[in-house]
C-alpha positions as protocol buffer text, in pm:
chain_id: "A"
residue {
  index: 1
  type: UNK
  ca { x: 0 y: 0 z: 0 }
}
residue {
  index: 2
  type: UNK
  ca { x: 140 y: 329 z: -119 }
}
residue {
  index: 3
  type: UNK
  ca { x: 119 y: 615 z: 181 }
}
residue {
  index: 4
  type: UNK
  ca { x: -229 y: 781 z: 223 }
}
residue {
  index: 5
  type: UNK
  ca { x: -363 y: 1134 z: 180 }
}
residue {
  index: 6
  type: UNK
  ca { x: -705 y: 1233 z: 317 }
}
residue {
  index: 7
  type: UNK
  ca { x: -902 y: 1488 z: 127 }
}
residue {
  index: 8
  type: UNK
  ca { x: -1161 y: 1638 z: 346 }
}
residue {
  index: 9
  type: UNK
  ca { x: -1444 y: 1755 z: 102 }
}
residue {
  index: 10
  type: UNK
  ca { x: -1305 y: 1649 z: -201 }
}
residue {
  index: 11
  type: UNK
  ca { x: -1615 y: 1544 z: -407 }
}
residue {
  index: 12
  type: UNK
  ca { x: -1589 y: 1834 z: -599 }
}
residue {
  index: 13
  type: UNK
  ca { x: -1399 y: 1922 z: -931 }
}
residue {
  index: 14
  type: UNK
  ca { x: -1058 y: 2014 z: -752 }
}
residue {
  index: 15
  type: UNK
  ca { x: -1101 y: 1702 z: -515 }
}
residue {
  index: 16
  type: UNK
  ca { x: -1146 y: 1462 z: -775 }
}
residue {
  index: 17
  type: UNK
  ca { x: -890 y: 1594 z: -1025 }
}
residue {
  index: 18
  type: UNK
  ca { x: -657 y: 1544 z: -702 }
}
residue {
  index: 19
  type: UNK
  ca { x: -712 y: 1230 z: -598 }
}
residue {
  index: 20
  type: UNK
  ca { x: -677 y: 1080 z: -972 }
}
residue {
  index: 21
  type: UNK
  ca { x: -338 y: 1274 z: -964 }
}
residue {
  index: 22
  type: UNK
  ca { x: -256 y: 1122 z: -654 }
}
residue {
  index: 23
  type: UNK
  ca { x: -382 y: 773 z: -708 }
}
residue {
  index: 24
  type: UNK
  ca { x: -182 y: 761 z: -1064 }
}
residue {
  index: 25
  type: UNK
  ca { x: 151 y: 883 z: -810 }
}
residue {
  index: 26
  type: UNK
  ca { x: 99 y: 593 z: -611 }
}
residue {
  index: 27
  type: UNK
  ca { x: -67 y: 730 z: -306 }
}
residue {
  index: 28
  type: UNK
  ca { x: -363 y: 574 z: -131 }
}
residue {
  index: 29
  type: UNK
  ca { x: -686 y: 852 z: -106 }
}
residue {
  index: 30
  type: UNK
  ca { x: -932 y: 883 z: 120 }
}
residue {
  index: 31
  type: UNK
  ca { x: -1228 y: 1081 z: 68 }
}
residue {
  index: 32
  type: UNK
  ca { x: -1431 y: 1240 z: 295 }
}
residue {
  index: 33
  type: UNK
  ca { x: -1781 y: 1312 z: 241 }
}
residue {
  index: 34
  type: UNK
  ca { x: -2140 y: 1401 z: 311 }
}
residue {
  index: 35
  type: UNK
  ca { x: -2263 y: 1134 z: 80 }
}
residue {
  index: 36
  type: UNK
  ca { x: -2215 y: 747 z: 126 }
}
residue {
  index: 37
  type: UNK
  ca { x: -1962 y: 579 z: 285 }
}
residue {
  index: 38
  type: UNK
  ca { x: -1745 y: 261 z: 301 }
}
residue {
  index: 39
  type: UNK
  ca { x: -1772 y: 270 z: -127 }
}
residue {
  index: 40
  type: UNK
  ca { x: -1445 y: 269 z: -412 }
}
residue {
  index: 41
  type: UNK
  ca { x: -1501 y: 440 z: -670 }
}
residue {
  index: 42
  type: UNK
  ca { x: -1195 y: 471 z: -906 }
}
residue {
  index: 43
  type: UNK
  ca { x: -928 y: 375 z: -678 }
}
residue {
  index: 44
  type: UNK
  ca { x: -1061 y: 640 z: -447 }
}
residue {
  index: 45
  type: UNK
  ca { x: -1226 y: 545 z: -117 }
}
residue {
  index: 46
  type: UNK
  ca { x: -1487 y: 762 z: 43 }
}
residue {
  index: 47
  type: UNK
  ca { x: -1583 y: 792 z: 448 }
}
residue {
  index: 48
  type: UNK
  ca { x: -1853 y: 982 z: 574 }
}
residue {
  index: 49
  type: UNK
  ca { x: -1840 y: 1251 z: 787 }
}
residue {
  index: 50
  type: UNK
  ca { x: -2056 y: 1578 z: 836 }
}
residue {
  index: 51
  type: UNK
  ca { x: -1775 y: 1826 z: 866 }
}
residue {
  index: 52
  type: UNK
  ca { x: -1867 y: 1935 z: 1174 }
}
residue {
  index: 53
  type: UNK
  ca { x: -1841 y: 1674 z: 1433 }
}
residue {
  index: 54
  type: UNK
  ca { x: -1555 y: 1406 z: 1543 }
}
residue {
  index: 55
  type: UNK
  ca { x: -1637 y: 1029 z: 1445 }
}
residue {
  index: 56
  type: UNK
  ca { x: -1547 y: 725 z: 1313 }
}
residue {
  index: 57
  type: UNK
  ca { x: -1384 y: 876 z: 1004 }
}
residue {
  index: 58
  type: UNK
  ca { x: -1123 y: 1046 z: 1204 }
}
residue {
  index: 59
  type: UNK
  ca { x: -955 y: 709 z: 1224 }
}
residue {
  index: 60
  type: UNK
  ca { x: -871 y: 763 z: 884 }
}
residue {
  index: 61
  type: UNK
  ca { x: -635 y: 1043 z: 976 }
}
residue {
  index: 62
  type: UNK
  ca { x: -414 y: 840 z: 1204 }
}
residue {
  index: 63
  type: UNK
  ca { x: -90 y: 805 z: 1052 }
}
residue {
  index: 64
  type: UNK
  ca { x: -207 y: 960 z: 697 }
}
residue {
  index: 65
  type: UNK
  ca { x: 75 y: 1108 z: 539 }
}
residue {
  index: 66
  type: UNK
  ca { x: -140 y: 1460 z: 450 }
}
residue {
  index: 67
  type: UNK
  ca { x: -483 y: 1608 z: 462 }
}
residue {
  index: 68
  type: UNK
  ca { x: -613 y: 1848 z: 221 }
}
residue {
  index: 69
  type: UNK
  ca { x: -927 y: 2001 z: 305 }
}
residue {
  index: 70
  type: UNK
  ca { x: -1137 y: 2141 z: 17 }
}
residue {
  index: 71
  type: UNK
  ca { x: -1425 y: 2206 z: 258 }
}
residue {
  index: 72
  type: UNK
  ca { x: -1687 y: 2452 z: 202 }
}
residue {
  index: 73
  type: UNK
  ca { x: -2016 y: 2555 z: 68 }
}
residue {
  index: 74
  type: UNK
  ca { x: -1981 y: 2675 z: -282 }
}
residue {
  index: 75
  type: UNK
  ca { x: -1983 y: 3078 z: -337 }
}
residue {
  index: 76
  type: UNK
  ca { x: -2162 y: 3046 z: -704 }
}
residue {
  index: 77
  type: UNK
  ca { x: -2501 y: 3089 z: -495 }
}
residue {
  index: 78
  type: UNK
  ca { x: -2721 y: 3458 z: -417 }
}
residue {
  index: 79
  type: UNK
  ca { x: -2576 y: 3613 z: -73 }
}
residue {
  index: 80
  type: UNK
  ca { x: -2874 y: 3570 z: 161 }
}
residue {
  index: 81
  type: UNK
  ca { x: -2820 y: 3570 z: 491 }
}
residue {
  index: 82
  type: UNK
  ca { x: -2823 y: 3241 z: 559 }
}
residue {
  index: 83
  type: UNK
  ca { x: -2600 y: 3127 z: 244 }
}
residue {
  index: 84
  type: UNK
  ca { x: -2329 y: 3365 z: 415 }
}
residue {
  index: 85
  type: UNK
  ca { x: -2385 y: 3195 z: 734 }
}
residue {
  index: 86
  type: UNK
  ca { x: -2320 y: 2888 z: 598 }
}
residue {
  index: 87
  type: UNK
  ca { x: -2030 y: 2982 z: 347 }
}
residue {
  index: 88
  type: UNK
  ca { x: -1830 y: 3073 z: 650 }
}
residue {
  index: 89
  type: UNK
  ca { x: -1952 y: 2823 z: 877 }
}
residue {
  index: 90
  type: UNK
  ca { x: -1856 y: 2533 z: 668 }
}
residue {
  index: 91
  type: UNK
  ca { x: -1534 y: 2638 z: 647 }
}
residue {
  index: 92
  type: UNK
  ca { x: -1450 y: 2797 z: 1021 }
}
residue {
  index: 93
  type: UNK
  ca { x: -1618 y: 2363 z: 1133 }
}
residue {
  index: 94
  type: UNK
  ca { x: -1411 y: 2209 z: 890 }
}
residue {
  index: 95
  type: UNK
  ca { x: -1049 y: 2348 z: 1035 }
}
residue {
  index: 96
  type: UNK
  ca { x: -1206 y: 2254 z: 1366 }
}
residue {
  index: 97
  type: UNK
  ca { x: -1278 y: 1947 z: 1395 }
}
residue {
  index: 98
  type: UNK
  ca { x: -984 y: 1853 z: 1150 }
}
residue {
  index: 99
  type: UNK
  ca { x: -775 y: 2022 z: 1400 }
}
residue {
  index: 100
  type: UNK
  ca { x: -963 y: 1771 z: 1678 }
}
residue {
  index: 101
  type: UNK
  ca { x: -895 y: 1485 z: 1513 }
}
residue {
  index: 102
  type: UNK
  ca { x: -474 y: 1584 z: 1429 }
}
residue {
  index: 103
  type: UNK
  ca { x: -472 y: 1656 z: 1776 }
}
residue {
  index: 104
  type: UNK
  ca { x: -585 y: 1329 z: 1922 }
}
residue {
  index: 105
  type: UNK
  ca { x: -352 y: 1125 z: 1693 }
}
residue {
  index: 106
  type: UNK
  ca { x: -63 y: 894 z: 1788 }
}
residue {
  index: 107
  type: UNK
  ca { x: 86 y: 967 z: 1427 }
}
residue {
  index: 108
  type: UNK
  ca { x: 1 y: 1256 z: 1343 }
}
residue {
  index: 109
  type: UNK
  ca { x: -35 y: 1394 z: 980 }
}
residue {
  index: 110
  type: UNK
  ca { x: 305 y: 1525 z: 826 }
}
residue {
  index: 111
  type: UNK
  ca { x: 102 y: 1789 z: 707 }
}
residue {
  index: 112
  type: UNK
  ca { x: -234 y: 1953 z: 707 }
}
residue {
  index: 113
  type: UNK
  ca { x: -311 y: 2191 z: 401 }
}
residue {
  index: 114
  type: UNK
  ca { x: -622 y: 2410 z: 303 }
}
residue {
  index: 115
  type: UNK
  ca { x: -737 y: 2550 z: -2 }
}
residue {
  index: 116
  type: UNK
  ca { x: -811 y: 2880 z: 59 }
}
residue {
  index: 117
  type: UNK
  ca { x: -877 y: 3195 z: -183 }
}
residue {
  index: 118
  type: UNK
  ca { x: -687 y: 3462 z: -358 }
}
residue {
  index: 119
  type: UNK
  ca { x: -1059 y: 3649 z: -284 }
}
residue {
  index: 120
  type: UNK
  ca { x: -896 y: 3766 z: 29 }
}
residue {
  index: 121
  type: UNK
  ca { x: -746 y: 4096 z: -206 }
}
residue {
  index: 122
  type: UNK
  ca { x: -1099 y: 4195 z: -278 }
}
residue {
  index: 123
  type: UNK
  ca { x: -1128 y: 4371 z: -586 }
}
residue {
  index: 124
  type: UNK
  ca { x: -789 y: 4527 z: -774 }
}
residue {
  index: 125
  type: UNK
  ca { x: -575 y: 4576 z: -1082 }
}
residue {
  index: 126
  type: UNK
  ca { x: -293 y: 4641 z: -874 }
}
residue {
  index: 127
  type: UNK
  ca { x: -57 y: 4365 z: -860 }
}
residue {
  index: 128
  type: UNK
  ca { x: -66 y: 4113 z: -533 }
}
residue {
  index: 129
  type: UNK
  ca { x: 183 y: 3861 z: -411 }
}
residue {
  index: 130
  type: UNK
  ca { x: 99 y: 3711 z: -87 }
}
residue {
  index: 131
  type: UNK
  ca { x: 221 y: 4017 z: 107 }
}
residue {
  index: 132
  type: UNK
  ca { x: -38 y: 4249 z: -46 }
}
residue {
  index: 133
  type: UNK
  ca { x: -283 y: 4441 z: 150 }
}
residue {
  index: 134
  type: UNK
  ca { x: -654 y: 4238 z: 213 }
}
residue {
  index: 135
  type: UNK
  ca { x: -903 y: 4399 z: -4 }
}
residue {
  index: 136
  type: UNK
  ca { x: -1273 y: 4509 z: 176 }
}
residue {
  index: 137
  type: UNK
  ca { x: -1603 y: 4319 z: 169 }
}
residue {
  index: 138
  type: UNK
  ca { x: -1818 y: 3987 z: 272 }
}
residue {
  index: 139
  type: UNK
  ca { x: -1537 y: 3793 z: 63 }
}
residue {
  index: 140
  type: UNK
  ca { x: -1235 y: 3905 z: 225 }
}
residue {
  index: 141
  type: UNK
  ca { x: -1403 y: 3910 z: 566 }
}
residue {
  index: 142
  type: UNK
  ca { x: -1449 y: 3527 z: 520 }
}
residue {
  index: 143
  type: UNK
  ca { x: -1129 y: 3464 z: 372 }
}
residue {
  index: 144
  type: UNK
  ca { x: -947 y: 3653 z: 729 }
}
residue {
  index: 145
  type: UNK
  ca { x: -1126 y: 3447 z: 901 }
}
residue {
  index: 146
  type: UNK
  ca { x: -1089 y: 3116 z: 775 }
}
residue {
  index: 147
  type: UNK
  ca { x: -720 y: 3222 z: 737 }
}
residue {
  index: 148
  type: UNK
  ca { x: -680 y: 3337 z: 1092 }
}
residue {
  index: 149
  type: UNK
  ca { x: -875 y: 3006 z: 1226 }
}
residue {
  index: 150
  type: UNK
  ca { x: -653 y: 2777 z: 1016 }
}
residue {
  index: 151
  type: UNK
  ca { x: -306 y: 2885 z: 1177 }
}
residue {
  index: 152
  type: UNK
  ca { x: -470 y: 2956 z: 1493 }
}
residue {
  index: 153
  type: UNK
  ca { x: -306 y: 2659 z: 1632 }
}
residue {
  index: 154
  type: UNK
  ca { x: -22 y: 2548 z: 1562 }
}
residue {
  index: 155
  type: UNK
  ca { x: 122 y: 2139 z: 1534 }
}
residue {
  index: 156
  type: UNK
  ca { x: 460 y: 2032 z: 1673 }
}
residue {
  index: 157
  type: UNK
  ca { x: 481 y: 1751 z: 1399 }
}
residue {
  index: 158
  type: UNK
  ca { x: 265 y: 1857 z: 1110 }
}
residue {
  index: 159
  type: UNK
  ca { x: 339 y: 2115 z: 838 }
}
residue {
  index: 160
  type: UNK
  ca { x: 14 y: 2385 z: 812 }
}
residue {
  index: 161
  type: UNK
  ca { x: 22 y: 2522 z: 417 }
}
residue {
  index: 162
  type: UNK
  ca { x: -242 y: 2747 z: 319 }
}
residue {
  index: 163
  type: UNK
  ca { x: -331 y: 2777 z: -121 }
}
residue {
  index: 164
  type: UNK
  ca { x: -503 y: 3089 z: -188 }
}
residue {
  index: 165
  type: UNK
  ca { x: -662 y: 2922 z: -517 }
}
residue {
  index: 166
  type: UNK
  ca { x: -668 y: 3070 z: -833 }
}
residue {
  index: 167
  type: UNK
  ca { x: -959 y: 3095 z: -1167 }
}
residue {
  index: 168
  type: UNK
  ca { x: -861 y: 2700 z: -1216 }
}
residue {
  index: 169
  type: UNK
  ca { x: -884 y: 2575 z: -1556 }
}
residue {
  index: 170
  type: UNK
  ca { x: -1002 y: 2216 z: -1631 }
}
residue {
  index: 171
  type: UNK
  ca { x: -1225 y: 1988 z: -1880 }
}
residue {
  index: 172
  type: UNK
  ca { x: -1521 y: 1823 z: -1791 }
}
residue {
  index: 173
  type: UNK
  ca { x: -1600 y: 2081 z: -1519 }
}
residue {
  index: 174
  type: UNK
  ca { x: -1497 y: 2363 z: -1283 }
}
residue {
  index: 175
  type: UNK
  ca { x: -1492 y: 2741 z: -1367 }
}
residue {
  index: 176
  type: UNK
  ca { x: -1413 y: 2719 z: -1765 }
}
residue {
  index: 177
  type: UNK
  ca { x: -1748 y: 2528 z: -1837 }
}
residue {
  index: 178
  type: UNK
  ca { x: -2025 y: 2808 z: -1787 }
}
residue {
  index: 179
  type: UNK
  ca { x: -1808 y: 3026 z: -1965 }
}
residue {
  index: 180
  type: UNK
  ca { x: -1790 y: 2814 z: -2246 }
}
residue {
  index: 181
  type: UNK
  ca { x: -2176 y: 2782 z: -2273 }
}
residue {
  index: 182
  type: UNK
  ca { x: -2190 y: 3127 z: -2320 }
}
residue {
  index: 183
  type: UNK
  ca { x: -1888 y: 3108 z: -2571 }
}
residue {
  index: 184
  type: UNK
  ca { x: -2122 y: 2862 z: -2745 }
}
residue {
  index: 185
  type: UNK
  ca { x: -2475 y: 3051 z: -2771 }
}
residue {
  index: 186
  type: UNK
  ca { x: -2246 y: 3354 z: -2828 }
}
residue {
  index: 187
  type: UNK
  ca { x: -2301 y: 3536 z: -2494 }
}
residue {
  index: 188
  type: UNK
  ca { x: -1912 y: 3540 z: -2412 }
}
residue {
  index: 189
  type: UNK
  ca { x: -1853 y: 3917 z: -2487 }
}
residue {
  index: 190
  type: UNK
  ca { x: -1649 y: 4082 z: -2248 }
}
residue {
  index: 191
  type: UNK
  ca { x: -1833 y: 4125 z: -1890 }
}
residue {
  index: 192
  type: UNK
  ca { x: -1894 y: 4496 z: -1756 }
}
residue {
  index: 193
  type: UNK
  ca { x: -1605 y: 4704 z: -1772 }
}
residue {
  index: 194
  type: UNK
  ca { x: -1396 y: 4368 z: -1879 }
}
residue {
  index: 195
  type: UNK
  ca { x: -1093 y: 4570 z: -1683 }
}
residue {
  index: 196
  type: UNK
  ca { x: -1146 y: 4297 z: -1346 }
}
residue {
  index: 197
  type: UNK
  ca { x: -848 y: 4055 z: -1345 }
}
residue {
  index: 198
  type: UNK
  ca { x: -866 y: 3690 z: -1385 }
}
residue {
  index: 199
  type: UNK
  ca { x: -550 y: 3502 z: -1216 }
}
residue {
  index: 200
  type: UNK
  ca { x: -597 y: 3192 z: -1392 }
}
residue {
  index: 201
  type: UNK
  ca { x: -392 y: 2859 z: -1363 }
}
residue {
  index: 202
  type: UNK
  ca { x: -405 y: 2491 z: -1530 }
}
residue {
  index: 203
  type: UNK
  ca { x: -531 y: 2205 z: -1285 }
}
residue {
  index: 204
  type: UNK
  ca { x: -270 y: 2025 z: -1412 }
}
residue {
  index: 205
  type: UNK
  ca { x: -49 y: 2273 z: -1232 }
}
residue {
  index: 206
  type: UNK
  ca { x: -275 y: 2316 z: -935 }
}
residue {
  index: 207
  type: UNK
  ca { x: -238 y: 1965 z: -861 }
}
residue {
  index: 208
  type: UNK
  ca { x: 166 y: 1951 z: -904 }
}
residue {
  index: 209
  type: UNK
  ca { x: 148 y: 2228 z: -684 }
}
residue {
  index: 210
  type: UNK
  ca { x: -50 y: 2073 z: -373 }
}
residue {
  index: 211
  type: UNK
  ca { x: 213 y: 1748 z: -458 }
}
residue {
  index: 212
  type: UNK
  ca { x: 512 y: 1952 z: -384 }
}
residue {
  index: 213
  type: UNK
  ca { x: 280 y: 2075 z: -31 }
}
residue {
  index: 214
  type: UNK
  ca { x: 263 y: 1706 z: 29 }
}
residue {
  index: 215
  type: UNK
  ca { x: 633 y: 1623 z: -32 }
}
residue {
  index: 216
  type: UNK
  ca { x: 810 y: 1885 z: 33 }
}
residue {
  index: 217
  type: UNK
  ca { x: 913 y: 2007 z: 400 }
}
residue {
  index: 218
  type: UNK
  ca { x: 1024 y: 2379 z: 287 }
}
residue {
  index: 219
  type: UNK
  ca { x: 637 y: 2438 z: 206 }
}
residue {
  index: 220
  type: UNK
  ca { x: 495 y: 2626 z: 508 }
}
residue {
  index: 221
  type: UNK
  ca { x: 250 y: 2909 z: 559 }
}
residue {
  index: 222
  type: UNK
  ca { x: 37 y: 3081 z: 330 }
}
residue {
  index: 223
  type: UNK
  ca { x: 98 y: 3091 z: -125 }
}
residue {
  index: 224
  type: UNK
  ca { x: -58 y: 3228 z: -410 }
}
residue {
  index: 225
  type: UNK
  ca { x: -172 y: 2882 z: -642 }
}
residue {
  index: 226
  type: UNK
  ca { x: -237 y: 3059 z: -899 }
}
residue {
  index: 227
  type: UNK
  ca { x: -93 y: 3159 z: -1257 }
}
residue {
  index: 228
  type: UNK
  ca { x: 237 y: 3368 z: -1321 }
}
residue {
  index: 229
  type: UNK
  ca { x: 26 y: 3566 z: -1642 }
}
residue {
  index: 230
  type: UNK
  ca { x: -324 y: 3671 z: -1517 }
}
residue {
  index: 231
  type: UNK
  ca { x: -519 y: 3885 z: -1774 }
}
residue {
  index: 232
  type: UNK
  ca { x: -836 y: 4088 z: -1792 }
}
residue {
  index: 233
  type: UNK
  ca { x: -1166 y: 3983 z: -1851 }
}
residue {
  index: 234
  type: UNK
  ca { x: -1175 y: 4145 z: -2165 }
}
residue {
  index: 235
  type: UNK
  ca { x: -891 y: 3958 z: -2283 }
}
residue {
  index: 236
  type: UNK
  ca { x: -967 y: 3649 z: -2135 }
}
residue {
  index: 237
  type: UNK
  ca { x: -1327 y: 3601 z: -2264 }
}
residue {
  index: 238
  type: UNK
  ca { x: -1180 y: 3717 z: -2703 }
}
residue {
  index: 239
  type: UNK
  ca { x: -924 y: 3434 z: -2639 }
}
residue {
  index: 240
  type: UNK
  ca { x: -1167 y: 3177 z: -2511 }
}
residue {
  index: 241
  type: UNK
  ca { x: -1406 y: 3279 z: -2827 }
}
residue {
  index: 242
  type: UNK
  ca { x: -1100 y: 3236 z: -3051 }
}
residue {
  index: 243
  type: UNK
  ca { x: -986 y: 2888 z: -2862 }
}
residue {
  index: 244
  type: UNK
  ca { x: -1363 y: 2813 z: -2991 }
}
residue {
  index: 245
  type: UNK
  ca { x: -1364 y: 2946 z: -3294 }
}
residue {
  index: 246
  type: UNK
  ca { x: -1627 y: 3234 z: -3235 }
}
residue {
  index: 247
  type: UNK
  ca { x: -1605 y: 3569 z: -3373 }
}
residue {
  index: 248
  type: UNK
  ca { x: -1679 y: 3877 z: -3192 }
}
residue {
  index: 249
  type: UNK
  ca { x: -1965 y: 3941 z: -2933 }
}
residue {
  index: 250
  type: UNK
  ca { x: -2167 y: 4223 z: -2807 }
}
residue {
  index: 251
  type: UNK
  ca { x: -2019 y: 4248 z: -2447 }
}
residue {
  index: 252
  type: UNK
  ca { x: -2236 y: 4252 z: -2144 }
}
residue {
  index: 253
  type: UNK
  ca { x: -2304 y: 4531 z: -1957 }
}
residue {
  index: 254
  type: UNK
  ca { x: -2293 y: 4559 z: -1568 }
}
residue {
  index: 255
  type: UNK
  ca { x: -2663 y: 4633 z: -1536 }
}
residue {
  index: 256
  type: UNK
  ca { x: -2729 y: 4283 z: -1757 }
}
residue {
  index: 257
  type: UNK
  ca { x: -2488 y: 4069 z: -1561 }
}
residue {
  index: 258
  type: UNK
  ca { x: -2681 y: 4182 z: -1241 }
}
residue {
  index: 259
  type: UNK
  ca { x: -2996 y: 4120 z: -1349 }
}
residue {
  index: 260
  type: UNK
  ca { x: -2861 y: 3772 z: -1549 }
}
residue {
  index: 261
  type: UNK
  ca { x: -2701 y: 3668 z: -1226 }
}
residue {
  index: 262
  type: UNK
  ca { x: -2968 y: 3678 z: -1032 }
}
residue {
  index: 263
  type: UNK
  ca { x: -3251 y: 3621 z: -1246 }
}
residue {
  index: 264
  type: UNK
  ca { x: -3095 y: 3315 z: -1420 }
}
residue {
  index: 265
  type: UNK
  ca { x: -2811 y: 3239 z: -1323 }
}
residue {
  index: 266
  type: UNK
  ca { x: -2892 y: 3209 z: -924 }
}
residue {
  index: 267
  type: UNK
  ca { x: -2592 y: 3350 z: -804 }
}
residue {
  index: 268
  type: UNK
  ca { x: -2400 y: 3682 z: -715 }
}
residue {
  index: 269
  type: UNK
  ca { x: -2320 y: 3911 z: -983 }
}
residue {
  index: 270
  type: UNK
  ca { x: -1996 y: 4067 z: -826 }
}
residue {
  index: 271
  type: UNK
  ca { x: -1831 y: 3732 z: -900 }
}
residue {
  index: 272
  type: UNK
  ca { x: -1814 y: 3847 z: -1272 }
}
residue {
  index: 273
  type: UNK
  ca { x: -1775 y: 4182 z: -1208 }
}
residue {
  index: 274
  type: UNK
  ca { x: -1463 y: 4183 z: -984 }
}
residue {
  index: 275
  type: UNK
  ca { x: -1103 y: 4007 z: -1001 }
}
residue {
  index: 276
  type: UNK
  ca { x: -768 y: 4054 z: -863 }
}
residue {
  index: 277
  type: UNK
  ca { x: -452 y: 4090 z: -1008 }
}
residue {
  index: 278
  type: UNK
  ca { x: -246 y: 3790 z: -830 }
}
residue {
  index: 279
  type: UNK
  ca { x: 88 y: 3634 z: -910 }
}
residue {
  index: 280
  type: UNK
  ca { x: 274 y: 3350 z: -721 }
}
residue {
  index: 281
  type: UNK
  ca { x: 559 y: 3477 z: -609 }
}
residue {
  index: 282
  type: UNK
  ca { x: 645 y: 3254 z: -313 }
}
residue {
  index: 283
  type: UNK
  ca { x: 572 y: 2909 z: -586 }
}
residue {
  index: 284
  type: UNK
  ca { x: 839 y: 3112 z: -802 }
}
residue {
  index: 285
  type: UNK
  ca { x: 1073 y: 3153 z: -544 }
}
residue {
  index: 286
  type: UNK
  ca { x: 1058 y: 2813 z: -396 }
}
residue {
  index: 287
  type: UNK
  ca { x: 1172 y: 2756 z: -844 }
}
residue {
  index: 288
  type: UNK
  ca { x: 839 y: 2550 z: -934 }
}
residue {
  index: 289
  type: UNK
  ca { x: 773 y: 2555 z: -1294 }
}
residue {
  index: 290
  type: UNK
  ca { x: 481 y: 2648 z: -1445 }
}
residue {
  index: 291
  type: UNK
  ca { x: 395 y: 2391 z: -1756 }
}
residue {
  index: 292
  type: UNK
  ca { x: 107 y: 2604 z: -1843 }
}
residue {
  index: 293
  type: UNK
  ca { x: 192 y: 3026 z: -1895 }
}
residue {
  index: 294
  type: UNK
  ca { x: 30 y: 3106 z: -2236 }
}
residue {
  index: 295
  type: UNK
  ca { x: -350 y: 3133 z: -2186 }
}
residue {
  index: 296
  type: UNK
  ca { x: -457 y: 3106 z: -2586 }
}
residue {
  index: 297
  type: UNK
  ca { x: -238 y: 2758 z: -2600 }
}
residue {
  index: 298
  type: UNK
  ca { x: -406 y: 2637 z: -2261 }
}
residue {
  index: 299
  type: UNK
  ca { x: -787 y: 2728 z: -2383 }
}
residue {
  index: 300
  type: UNK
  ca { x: -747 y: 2590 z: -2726 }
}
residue {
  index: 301
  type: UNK
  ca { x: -608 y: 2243 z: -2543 }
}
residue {
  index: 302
  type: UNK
  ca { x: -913 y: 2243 z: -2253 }
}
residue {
  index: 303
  type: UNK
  ca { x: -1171 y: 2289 z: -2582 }
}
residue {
  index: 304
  type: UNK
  ca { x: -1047 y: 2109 z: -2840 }
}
């Protein structure tokens, strides 16, 4: 048996991607989730938990060599009071009672890392490493938090690492694929002022960056996963439309995403109509190497 990481919440798109990466590297993977338990699916095993509350599935983190936790209620949703309640309660649990169960462990995880959010700059053109001022907002009030409660405690034998994530690129699912729907009825025209940033990155590299997390001891604290050449909106959305071979399209005023967002789309519209200029400057240090930097040659390979 190869050594085992446990992703906490990793049913979704960046879970699953990971664990197939992980699984083809020779490392056991452990699921946990809300749904079913005790099933393989894939070479991946799942365990139910509730992300709240210590049980049986915390025996899955004795002597695990990682945990990854991708926990958290999804921000594509309307910002009612009670979906912000639970966006940052699912997230402020979920470093709990991980925390609880690394904590109670004879071997303890050699380390614990979250997926966070570069959302935690708010809303700017200006450039941001991971030293940049926070931005202002709902957002980057959650992000602080979830931030502050994660390194709250510390671990005398496991490694805390912190990804503020990135605009990640995939097929079969994840950010690119309601963008390319509108590509395809030719609704992708730039959105509002198309001058909001979009730090994009390949999963392909997302994933080879949470490897080097798991492997390597130098990886500590808090970096930027995300793309070394973000771009506008404006620029992101003609070279999608070129990657699919559409011409050009009337762009979409602010007052139309708002009422689109809401009205159809179900969800809020200031995650078209902001971005953040974010490069990874501590993943550049540390000398990883980007395999994906040229945004037209990554879209035309995700669509093709």
């Amino acid at each position: 048996m190869g050594k085992k990481i446990v992703l906490a919440g990793g049913s979704g798109f960046l879970g699953q991607s990971l664990a197939q990466f992980l699984i083809k590297r020779n490392y056991d993977v452990v699921v946990l989730t809300r749904g079913a338990a005790s099933t393989t699916r894939d070479g991946v095993r799942y365990a139910h938990w509730d992300g709240v509350n210590l049980g049986e599935w915390a025996t899955e983190i004795e002597g695990c060599e990682s945990i990854v936790n991708f926990t958290g209620k999804s921000v594509n949703c309307i910002y009612t009071k009670a979906n912000k309640e639970e966006i940052l309660s699912s997230r402020l649990n979920s470093v709990k009672v991980l925390r609880d169960a690394i904590h109670q462990c004879s071997e303890p995880p050699q380390s614990f890392i979250q997926a966070g959010s570069l959302a935690i700059f708010g809303d700017t053109k200006q450039e941001c490493d991971e030293e940049a001022p926070h931005g202002t907002g709902f957002s980057v009030d959650v992000c602080k938090q979830w931030e502050d409660e994660f390194f709250r405690v510390s671990f005398p034998h496991t490694r805390q690492v912190l990804l503020r994530i990135g605009f990640v690129l995939g097929k079969n699912g994840g950010a690119l694929e309601p963008l390319k729907t509108l590509v395809k009825f030719n609704l992708g025209g730039t959105v509002g002022s198309g001058k909001q940033y979009i730090s994009w990155l390949h999963i392909d590299d997302l994933n080879h960056m949470f490897l080097e997390a798991i492997e390597q001891d130098q990886y500590d604290g808090i970096y930027n996963a995300t793309g070394p050449t973000p771009v506008t909106n404006k620029t992101f959305m003609k070279t999608l439309r070129d990657a699919m071979g559409k011409g050009w399209t009337p762009p979409a005023p602010t007052p139309f995403v708002w009422l689109g967002a809401y009205i159809f789309m179900r969800t809020e519209p200031s995650l078209a109509l902001t971005g953040r200029n974010c490069i990874p400057k501590k993943f550049l240090d540390a000398g990883f190497e980007f395999k994906y930097t040229d945004l037209g040659t990554t879209l035309s390979e995700l669509v093709s």
